[in-house]
N, C-alpha and C positions, 0 to 999 in steps of 0.2 A: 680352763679351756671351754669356749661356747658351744653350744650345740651346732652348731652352725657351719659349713665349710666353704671353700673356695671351690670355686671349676678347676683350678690345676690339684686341688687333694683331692674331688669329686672321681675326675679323668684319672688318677695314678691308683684310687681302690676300682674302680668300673672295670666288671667281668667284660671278656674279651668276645663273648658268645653273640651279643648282637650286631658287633663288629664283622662279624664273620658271616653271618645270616644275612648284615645286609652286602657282604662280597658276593655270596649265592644268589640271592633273590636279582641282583641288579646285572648280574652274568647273564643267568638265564633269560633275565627282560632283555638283554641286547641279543643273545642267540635265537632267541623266538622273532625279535623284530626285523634283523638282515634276514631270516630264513622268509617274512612274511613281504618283505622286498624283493627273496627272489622268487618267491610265489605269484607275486605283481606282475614280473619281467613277463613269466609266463603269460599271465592272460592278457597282458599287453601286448606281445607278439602271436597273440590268434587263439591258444591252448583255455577258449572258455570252460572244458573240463574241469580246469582252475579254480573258478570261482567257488567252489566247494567247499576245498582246500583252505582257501585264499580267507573264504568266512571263519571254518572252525577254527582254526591259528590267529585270527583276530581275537579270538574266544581265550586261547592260549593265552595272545599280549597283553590281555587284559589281565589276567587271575594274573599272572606275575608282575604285571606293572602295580595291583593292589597288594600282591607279597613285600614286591619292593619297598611301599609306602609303610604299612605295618613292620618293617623291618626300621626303617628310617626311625621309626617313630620309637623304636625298642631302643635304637642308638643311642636319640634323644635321653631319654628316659630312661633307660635302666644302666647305660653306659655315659653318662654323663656329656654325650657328644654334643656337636652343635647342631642349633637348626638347618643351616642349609641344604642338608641331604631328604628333609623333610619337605622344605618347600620345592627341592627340585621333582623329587618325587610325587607329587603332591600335583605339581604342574604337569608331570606325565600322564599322569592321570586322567585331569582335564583333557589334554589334547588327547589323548588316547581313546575317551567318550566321544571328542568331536569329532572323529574320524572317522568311527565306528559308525555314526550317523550319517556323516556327509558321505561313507560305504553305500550305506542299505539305499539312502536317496540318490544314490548316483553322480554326489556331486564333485565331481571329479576334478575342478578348479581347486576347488578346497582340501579332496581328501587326497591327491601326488601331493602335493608341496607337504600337509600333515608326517606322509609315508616316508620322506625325504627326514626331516625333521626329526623326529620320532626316535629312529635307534641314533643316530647323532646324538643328542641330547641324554639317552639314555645310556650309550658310551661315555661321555662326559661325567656323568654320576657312577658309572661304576669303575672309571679309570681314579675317582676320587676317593671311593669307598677302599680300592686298593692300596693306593700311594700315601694315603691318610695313616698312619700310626699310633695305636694308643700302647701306654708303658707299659700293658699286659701282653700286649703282639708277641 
């Protein structure tokens, strides 16, 4: 027998732990993200007390949308998973920096539709990381 394995022998010994880290990490980026939508709502109906709020929980989606990513990247890698959860992660990210700037500039063309976006996308990746199944689950 070679050194050597397949991805389906790789995925049947792959510890189940990043699997699971990234269910956590990718939860918590969708519950910081609706809660930073409904912190929006508010200062988009008058409550600028908000904007406070509205910045340090951006601060929040950030540190977990990069947990996410390092998570994705453990799947990858230490659990033999596929890329995809890496690149979506990966692309939250991005958008997640370009928000965060078209925030602080005020560009508000850019950064609704971003806000809209955002936990959508990052629901999509952690309705994936859950429904996904590896033989250790």
């Amino acid at each position: 027998m070679s050194g050597t394995s397949t991805s389906t022998e790789a995925s049947l010994a792959a510890p189940a732990w990043p699997r699971w880290l990234l269910r956590l990490t990718s939860t918590v980026s969708v519950i910081a993200l609706v809660n930073q939508a409904a912190i929006a709502n508010d200062v988009l109906w008058g409550s600028y007390g908000s904007l406070a709020l509205h910045r340090d929980n951006a601060m929040v989606c950030a540190v977990s949308l990069v947990l996410t990513l390092l998570s994705a990247i453990l799947v990858r890698r230490r659990g033999g998973g596929p890329t995809l959860p890496v690149v979506m992660a990966a692309s939250l990210c991005v958008l997640a920096a370009v928000q965060i700037l078209a925030g602080f500039e005020r560009w508000l063309t850019v950064h609704l539709p971003i806000g809209i976006t955002l936990p959508v996308l990052a629901a999509g990746l952690s309705v994936w990381s859950w429904r996904r199944r590896s033989q250790t689950d």
